[in-house]
ZATIZA-393389 format. One record per residue (C-alpha): residue number from 1; z, x, y. Coordinates in nm, 2 decimals. Example, Ala and Ser with C-alpha at 12.3 -4.5 7.8 and 13.67 -1.06 7.14 Angstrom:
// ZATIZA-393389
+-----+--------+--------+--------+
!   k !     up !   east !  north !
+-----+--------+--------+--------+
!   1 !   0.78 !   1.23 !  -0.45 !
!   2 !   0.71 !   1.37 !  -0.11 !
+-----+--------+--------+--------+
***
This chain:
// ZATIZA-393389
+-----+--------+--------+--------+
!   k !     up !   east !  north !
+-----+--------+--------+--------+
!   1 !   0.00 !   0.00 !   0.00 !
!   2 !  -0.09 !   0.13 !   0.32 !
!   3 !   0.17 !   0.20 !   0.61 !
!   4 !   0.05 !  -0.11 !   0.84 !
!   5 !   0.08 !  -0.33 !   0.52 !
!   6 !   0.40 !  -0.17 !   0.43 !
!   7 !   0.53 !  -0.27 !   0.82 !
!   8 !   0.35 !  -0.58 !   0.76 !
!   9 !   0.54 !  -0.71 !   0.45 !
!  10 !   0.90 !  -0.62 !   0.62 !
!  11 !   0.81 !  -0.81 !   0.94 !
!  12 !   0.74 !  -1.14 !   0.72 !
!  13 !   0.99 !  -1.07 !   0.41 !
!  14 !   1.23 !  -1.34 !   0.36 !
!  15 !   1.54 !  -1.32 !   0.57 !
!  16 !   1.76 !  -1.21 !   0.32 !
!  17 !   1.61 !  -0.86 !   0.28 !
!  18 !   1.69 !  -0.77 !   0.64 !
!  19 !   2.06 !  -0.89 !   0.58 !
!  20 !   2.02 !  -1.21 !   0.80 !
!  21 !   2.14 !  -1.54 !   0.71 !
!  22 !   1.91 !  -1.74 !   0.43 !
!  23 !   1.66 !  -1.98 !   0.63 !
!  24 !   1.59 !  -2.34 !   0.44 !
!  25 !   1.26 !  -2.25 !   0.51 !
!  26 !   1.11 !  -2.07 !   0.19 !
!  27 !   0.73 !  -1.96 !   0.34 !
!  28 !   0.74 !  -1.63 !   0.44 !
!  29 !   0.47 !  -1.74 !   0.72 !
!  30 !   0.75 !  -1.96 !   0.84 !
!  31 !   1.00 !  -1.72 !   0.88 !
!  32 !   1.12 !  -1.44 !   1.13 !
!  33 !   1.33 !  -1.19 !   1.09 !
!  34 !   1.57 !  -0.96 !   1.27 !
!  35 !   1.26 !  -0.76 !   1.28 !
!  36 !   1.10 !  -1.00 !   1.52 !
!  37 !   1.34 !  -0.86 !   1.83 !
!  38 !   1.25 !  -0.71 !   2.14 !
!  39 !   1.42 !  -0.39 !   2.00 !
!  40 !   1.19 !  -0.34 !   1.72 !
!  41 !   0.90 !  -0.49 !   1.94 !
!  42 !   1.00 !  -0.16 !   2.07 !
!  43 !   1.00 !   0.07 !   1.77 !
!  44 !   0.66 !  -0.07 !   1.66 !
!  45 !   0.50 !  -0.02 !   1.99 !
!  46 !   0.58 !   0.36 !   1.95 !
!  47 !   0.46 !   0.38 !   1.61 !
!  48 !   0.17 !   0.21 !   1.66 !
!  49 !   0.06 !   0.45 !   2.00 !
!  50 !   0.18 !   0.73 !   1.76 !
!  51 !  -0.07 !   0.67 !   1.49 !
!  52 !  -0.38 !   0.59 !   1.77 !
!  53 !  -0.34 !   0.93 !   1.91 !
!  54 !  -0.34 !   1.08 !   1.56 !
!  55 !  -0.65 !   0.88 !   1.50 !
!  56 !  -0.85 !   0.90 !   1.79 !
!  57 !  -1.09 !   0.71 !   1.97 !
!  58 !  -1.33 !   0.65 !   1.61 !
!  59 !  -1.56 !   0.34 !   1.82 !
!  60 !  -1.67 !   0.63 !   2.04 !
!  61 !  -1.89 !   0.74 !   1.74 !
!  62 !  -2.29 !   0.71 !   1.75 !
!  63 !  -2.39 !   0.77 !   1.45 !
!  64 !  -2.31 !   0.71 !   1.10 !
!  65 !  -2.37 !   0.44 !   0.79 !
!  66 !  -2.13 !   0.21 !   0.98 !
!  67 !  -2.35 !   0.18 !   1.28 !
!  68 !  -2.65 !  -0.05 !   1.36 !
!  69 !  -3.01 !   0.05 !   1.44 !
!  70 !  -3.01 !   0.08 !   1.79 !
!  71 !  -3.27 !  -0.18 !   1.95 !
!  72 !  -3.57 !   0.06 !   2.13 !
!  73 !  -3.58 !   0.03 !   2.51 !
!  74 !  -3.91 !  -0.03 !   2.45 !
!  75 !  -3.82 !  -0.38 !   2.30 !
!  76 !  -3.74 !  -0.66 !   2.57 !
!  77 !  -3.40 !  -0.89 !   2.52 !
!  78 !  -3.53 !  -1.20 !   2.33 !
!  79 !  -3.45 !  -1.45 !   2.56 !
!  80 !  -3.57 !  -1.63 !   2.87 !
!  81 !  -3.28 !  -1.48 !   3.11 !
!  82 !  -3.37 !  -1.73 !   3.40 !
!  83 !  -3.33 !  -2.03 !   3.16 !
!  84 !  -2.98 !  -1.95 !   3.03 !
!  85 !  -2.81 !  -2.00 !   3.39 !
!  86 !  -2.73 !  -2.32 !   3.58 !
!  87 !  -2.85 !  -2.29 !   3.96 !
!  88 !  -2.50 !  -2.40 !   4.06 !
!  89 !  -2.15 !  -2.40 !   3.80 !
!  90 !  -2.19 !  -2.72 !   3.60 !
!  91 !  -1.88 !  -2.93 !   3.62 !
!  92 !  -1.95 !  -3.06 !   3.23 !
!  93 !  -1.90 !  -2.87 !   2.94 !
!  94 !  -2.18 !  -3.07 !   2.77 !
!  95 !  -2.44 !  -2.89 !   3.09 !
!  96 !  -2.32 !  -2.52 !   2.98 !
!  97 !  -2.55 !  -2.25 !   2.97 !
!  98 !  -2.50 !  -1.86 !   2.80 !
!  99 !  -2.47 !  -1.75 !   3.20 !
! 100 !  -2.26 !  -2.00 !   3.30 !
! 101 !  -1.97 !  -1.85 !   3.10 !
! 102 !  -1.73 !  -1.62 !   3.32 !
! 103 !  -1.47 !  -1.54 !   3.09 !
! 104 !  -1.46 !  -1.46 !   2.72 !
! 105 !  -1.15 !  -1.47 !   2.47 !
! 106 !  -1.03 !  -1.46 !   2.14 !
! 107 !  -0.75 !  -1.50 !   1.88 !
! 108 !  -0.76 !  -1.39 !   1.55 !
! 109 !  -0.62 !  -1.07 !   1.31 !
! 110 !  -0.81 !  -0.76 !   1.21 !
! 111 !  -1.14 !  -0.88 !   1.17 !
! 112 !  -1.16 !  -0.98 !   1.56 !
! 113 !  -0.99 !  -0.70 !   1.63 !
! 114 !  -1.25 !  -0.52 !   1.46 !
! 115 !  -1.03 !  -0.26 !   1.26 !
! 116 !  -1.21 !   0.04 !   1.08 !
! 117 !  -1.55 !  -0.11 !   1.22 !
! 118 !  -1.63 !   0.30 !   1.29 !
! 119 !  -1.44 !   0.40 !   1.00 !
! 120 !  -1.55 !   0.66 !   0.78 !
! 121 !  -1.27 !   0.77 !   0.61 !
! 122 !  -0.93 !   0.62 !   0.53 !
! 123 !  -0.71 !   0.69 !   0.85 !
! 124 !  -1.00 !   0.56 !   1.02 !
! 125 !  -0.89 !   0.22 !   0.90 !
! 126 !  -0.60 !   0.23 !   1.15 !
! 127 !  -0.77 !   0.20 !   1.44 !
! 128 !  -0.89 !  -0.09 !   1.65 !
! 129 !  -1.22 !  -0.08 !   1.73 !
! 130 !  -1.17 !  -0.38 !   1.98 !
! 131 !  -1.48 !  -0.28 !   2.17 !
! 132 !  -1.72 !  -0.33 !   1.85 !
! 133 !  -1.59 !  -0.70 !   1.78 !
! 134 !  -1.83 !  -0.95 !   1.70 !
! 135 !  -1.65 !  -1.26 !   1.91 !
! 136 !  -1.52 !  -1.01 !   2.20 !
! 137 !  -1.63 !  -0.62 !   2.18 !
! 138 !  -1.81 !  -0.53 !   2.53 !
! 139 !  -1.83 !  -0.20 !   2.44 !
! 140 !  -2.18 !  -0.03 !   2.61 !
! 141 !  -2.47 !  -0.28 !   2.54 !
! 142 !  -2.66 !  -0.54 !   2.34 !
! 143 !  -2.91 !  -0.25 !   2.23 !
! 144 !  -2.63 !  -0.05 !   2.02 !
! 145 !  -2.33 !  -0.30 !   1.99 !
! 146 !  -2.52 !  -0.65 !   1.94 !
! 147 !  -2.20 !  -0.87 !   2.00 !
! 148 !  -2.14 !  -1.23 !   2.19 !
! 149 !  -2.03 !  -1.04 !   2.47 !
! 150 !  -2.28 !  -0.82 !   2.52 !
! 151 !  -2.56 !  -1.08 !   2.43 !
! 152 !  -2.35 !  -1.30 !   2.71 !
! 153 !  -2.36 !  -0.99 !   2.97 !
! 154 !  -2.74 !  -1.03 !   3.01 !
! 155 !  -2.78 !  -1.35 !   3.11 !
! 156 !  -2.41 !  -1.27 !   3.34 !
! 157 !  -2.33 !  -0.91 !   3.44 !
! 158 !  -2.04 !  -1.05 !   3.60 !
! 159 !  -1.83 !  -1.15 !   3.26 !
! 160 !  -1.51 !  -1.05 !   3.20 !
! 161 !  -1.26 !  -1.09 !   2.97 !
! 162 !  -1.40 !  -0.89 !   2.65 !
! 163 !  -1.28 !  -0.56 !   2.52 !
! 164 !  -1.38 !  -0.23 !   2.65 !
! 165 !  -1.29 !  -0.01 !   2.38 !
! 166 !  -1.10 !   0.12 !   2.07 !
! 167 !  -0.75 !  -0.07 !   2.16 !
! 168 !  -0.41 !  -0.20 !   2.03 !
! 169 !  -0.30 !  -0.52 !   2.15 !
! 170 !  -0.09 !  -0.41 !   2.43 !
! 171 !  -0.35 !  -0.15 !   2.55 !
! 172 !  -0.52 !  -0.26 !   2.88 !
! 173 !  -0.87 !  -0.20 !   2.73 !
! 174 !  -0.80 !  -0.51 !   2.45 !
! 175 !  -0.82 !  -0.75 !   2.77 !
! 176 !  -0.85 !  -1.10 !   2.63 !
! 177 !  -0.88 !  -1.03 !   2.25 !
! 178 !  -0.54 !  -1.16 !   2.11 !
! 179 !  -0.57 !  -1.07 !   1.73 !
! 180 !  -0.30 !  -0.88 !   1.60 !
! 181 !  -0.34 !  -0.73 !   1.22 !
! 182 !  -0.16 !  -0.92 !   0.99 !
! 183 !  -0.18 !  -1.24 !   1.18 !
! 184 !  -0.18 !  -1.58 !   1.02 !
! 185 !  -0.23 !  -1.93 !   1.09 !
! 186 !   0.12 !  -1.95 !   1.18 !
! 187 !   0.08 !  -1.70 !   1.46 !
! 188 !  -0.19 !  -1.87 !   1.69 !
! 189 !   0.01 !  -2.15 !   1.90 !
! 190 !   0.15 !  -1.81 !   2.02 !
! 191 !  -0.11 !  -1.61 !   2.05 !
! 192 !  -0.25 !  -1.93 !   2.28 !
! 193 !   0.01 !  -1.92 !   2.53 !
! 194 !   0.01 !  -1.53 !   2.55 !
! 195 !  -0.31 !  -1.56 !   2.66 !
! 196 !  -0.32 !  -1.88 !   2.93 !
! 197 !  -0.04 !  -1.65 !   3.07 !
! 198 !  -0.30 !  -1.30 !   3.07 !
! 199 !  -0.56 !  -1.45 !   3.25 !
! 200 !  -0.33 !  -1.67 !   3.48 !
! 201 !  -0.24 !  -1.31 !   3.59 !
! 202 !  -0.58 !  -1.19 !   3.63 !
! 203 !  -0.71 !  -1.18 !   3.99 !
! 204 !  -1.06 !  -1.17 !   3.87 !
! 205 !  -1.13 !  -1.52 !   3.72 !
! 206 !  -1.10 !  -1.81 !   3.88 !
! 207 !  -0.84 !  -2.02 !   3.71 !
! 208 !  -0.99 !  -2.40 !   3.79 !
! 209 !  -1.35 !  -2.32 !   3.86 !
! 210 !  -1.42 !  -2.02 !   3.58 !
! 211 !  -1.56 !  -2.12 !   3.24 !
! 212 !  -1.40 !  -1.97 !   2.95 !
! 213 !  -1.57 !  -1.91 !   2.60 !
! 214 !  -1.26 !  -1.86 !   2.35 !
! 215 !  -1.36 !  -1.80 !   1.96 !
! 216 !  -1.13 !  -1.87 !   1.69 !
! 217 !  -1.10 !  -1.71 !   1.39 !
! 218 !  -0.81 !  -1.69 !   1.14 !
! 219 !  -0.68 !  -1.71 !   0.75 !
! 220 !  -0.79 !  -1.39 !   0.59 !
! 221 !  -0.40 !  -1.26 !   0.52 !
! 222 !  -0.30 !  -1.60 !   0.45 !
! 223 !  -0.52 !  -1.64 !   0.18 !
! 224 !  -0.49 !  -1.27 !   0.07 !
! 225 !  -0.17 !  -1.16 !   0.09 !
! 226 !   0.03 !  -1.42 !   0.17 !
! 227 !  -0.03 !  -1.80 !  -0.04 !
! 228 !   0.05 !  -1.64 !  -0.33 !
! 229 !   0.40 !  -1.61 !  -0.23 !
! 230 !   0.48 !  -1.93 !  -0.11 !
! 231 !   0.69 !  -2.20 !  -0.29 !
! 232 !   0.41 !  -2.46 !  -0.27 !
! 233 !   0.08 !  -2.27 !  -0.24 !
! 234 !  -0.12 !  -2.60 !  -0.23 !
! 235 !   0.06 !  -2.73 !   0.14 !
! 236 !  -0.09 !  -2.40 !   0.33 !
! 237 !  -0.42 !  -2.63 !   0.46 !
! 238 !  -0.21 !  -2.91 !   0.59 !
! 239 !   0.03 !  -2.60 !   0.82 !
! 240 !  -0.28 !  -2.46 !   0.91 !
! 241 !  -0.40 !  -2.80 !   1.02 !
! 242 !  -0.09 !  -2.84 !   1.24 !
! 243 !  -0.13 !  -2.54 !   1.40 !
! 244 !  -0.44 !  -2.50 !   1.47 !
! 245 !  -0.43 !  -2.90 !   1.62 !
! 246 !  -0.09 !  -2.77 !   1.82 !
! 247 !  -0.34 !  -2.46 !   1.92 !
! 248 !  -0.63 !  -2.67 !   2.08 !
! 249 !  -0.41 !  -2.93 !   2.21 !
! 250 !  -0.25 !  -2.68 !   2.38 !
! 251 !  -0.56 !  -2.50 !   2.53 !
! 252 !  -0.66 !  -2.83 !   2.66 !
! 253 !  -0.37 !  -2.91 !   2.84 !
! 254 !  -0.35 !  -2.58 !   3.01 !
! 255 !  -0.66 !  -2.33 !   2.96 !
! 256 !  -0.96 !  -2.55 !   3.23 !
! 257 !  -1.29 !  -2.57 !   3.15 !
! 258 !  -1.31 !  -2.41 !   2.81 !
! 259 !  -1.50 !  -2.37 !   2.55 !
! 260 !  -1.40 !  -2.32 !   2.19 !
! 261 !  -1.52 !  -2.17 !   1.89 !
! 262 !  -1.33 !  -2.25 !   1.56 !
! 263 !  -1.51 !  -1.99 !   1.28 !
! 264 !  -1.40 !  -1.96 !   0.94 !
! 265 !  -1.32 !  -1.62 !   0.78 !
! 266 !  -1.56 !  -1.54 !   0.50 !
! 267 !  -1.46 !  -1.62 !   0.15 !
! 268 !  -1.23 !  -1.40 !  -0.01 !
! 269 !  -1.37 !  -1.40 !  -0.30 !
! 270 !  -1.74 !  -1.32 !  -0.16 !
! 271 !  -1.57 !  -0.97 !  -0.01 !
! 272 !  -1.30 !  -0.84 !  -0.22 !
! 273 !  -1.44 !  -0.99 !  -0.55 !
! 274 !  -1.79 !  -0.78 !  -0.51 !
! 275 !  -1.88 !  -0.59 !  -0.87 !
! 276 !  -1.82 !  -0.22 !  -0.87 !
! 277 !  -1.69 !  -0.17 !  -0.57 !
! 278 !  -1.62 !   0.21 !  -0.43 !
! 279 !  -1.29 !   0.36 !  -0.59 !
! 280 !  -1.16 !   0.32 !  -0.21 !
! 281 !  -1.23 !  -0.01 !  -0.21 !
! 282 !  -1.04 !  -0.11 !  -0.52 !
! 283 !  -0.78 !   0.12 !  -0.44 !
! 284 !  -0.73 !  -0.02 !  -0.09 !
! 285 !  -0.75 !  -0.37 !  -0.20 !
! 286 !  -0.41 !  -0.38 !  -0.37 !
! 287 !  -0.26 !  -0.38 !  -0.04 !
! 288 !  -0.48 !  -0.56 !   0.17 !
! 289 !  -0.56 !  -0.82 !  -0.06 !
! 290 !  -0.27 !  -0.83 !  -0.33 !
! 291 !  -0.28 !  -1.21 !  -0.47 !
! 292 !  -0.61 !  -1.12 !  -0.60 !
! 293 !  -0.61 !  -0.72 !  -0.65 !
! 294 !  -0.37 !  -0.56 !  -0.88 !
! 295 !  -0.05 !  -0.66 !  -1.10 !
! 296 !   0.20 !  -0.70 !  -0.84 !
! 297 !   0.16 !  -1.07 !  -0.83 !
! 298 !  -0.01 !  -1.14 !  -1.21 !
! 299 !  -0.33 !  -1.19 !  -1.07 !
! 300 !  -0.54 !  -1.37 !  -1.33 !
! 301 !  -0.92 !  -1.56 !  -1.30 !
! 302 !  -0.69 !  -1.89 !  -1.26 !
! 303 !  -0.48 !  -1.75 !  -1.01 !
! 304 !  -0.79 !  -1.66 !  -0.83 !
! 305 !  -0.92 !  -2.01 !  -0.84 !
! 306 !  -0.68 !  -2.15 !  -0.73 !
! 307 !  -0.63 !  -1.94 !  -0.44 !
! 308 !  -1.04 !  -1.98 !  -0.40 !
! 309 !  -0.98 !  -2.39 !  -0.39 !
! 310 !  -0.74 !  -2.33 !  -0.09 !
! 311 !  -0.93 !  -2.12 !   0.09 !
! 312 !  -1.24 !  -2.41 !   0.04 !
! 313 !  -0.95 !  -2.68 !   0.15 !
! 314 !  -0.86 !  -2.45 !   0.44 !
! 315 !  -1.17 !  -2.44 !   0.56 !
! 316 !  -1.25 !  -2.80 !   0.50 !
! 317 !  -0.93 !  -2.84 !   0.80 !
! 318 !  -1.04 !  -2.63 !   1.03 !
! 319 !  -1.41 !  -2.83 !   1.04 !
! 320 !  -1.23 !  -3.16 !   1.05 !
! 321 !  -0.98 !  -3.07 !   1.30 !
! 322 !  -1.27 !  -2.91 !   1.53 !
! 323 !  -1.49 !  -3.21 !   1.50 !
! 324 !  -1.19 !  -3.48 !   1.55 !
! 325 !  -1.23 !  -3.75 !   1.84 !
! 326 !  -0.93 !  -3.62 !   2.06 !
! 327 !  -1.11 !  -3.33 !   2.14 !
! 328 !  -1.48 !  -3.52 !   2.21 !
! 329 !  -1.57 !  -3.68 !   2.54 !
! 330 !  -1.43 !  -3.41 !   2.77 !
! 331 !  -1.57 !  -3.30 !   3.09 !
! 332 !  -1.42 !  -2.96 !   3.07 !
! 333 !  -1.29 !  -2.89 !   2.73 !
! 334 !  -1.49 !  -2.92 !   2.40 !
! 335 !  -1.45 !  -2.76 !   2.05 !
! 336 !  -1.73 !  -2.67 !   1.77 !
! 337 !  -1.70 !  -2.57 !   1.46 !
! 338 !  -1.96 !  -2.26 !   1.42 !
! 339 !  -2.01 !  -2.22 !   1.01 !
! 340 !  -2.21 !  -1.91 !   1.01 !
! 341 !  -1.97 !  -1.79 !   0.80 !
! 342 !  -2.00 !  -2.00 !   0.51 !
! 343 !  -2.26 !  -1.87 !   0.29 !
! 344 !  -2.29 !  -1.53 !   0.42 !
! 345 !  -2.42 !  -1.25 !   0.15 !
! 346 !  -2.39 !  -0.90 !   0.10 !
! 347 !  -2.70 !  -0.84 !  -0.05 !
! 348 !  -2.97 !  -0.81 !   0.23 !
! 349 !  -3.27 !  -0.73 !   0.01 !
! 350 !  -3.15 !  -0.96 !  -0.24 !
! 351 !  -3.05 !  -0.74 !  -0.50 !
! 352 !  -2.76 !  -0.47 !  -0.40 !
! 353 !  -2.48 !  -0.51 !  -0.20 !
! 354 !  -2.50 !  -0.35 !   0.15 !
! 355 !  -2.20 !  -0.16 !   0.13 !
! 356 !  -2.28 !  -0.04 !   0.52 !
! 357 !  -2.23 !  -0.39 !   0.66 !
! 358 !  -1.85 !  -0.35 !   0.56 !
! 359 !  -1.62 !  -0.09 !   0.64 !
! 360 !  -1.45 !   0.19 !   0.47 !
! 361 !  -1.23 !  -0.05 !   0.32 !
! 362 !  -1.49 !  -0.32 !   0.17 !
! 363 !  -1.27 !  -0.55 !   0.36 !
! 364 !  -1.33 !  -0.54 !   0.71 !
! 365 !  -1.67 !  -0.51 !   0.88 !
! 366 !  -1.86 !  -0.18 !   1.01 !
! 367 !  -1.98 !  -0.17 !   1.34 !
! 368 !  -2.35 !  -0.29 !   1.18 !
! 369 !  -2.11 !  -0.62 !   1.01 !
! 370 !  -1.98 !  -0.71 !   1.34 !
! 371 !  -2.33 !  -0.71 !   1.55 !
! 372 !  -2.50 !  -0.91 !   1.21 !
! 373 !  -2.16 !  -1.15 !   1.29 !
! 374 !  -2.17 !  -1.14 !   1.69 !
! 375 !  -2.57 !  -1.24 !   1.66 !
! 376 !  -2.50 !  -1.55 !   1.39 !
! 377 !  -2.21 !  -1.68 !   1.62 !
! 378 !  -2.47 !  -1.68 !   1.93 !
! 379 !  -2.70 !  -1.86 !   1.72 !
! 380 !  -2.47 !  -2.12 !   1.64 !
! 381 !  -2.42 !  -2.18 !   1.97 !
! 382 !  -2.78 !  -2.25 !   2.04 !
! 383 !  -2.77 !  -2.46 !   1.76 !
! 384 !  -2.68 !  -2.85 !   1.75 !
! 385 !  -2.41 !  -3.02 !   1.52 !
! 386 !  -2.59 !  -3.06 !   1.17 !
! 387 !  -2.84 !  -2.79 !   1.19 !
! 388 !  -2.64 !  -2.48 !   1.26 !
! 389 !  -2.74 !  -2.15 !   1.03 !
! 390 !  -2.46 !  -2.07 !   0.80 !
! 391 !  -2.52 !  -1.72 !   0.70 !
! 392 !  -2.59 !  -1.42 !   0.90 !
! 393 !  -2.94 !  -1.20 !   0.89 !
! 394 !  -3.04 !  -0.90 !   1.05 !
! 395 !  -3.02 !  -0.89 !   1.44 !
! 396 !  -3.36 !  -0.97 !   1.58 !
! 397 !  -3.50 !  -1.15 !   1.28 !
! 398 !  -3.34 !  -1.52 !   1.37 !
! 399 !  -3.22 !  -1.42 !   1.74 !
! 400 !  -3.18 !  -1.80 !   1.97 !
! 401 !  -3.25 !  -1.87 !   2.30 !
! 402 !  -3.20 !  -2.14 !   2.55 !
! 403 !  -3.50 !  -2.35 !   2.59 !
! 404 !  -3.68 !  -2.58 !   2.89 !
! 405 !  -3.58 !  -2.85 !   2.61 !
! 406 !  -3.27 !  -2.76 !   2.50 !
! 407 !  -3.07 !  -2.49 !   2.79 !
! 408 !  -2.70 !  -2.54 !   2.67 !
! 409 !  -2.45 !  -2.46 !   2.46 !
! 410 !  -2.42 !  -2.72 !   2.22 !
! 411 !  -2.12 !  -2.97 !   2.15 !
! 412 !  -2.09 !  -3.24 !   1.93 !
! 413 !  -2.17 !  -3.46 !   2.26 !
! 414 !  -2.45 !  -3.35 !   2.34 !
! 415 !  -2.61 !  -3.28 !   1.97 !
! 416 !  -2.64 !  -3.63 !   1.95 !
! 417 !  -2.91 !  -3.62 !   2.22 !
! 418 !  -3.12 !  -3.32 !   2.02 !
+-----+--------+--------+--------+
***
């Protein structure tokens, strides 16, 4: 187990370990501990800037089997810039266009905060390549880091929000990209307010008149390392559907004119379940992924299944919730869910596993992983309710743009008129 999982597992053990008082509660994703106070807070903070200048800055890197193919400058941007901005700031979310968006955001756990996505070796896998994150890296360009962001930046130079650079949370350079390793369902109603209170504080954006694009994307530790320890297994869907409703309801009551993304993490059993995977990658999996990798939990095909079904049912909440009537009809606050997620493959020619769309690890994604994922989630966005692509493909080969016909982002609202 590595040392961020080891740190992990004692912030969410049960109570008892840490000699506190038993809690009734028997989830260890509904529990703190006396590891949750401000003087730890403290300890981890040091550990954690301790181990990033050990590291170094790894998302500086230009080349290597991690990165993309860097788009020629030779090769115009796709898109129609003059169509994807409204002459004057629409006051309906339904009339949103790509430039219309001044702010970008994002909660999540490792895979938005892009960890080992420069990695080529194992203590690579302790850095945050924030910068290189599919939902919120703004790290240099669209030519070389294809991400929303930098898509975004085109059609507004003016965006803010998204994350310069290799970062931990509490670095300045992270700006509005939440995710903190080892986060679960459980930790986004916080992870919400944390952030209506960071850009509250930000003199850039204009609180009331700004719009915000805020993508959601959570559930890979609670379906790898963490539902096979709970009492009940089987109630994790319905908590994640109360937190993720106490999330957006939230947002809408106190975050103006926003926009929000709600994206599924890929299958578990798509990623960590690929055939002859690198030694690394098995190795590594035992801590990262534990209810499905290794004896510690008697991991068996059933187990698996099971753990398979709840991810499906997981999923199945975060679609209903996103597509519910209390969040439809809104002037300034709408939420889609964005499946390209669903089906995604690892075998790009159909036959072997592109290993360099994934990191070091086989569990995260390489820089290349997160620009395939940043270019499927702006195609979603292009796309109405019904007819969104639910897999990614390489970058320019299905690339969207805002249309005469069709300029905006699309909600379920204004699907219905496509």
């Amino acid at each position: 187990m590595t040392l961020w999982m080891c740190i992990l597992w004692l912030v969410y053990a049960p109570a008892a370990t840490t000699g506190a008082a038993p809690r009734k509660r028997v989830d260890p994703t509904d529990q703190t501990t006396l590891l949750d106070g401000p003087g730890m807070r403290a300890v981890f903070r040091f550990l954690r800037t301790w181990m990033f200048n050990i590291v170094g800055r790894t998302g500086q890197r230009t080349s290597g089997p991690f990165r993309q193919d860097t788009i020629p400058p030779e090769v115009p941007f796709p898109c129609n810039v003059s169509l994807g901005r409204s002459q004057r700031v629409p006051s309906s979310v339904h009339k949103l266009r790509p430039g219309d968006i001044g702010v970008v955001a994002a909660l999540g756990d490792s895979l938005t905060a892009a960890t080992g996505a420069a990695a080529s070796g194992f203590v690579d896998l302790y850095m945050e390549n924030r910068g290189l994150a599919w939902s919120i890296g703004g790290q240099w360009n669209w030519r070389n880091v294809t991400t929303l962001p930098n898509i975004l930046k085109v059609f507004n130079p003016k965006l803010v929000g998204y994350s310069y650079g290799d970062a931990y949370p509490f670095h300045w350079d992270t700006q509005y990209n939440m995710a903190e390793i080892g986060a679960v369902s459980y930790d986004i109603p916080y992870m919400a307010r944390a952030l209506v209170q960071r850009i509250r504080q930000d003199r850039r954006v204009d609180w009331k008149r700004d719009w915000k694009l805020l993508t959601i994307a959570i559930g890979g530790n609670d379906i790898c390392s963490f539902v096979c320890t709970m009492q009940r297994p089987e109630t994790l869907p319905h908590k994640h559907r109360l937190r993720l409703q106490r999330t957006l309801r939230y947002l809408r009551d106190n975050l103006p004119r926003t926009f929000v993304n709600v994206v599924s993490v890929p299958s578990v059993k798509k990623v960590v379940m690929l055939p002859r995977k690198p030694f690394a990658c098995e190795s590594l999996h035992h801590g990262e992924c534990s209810c499905w990798v290794g004896k510690l939990y008697n991991q068996t095909d059933a187990s698996r299944e099971r753990w398979a079904r709840i991810q499906d049912q997981y999923i199945e909440v975060e679609k209903d919730v996103a597509e519910s009537k209390e969040f439809r009809g809104l002037d300034e606050f709408a939420v889609v869910y964005q499946p390209w997620s669903l089906n995604i493959s690892m075998k790009m020619n159909g036959k072997t596993v592109d290993y360099s769309l994934l990191s070091y690890d086989c569990f995260h994604m390489s820089q290349k992983g997160n620009a395939y994922a940043g270019t499927a989630l702006w195609n979603n966005l292009l796309e109405p309710a019904g007819k969104k692509s639910t897999s990614w493909r390489p970058i320019l080969k299905n690339f969207k743009c805002p249309t005469k016909e069709s300029p905006y982002l699309y909600t379920y609202d204004n699907s219905a008129l496509s």
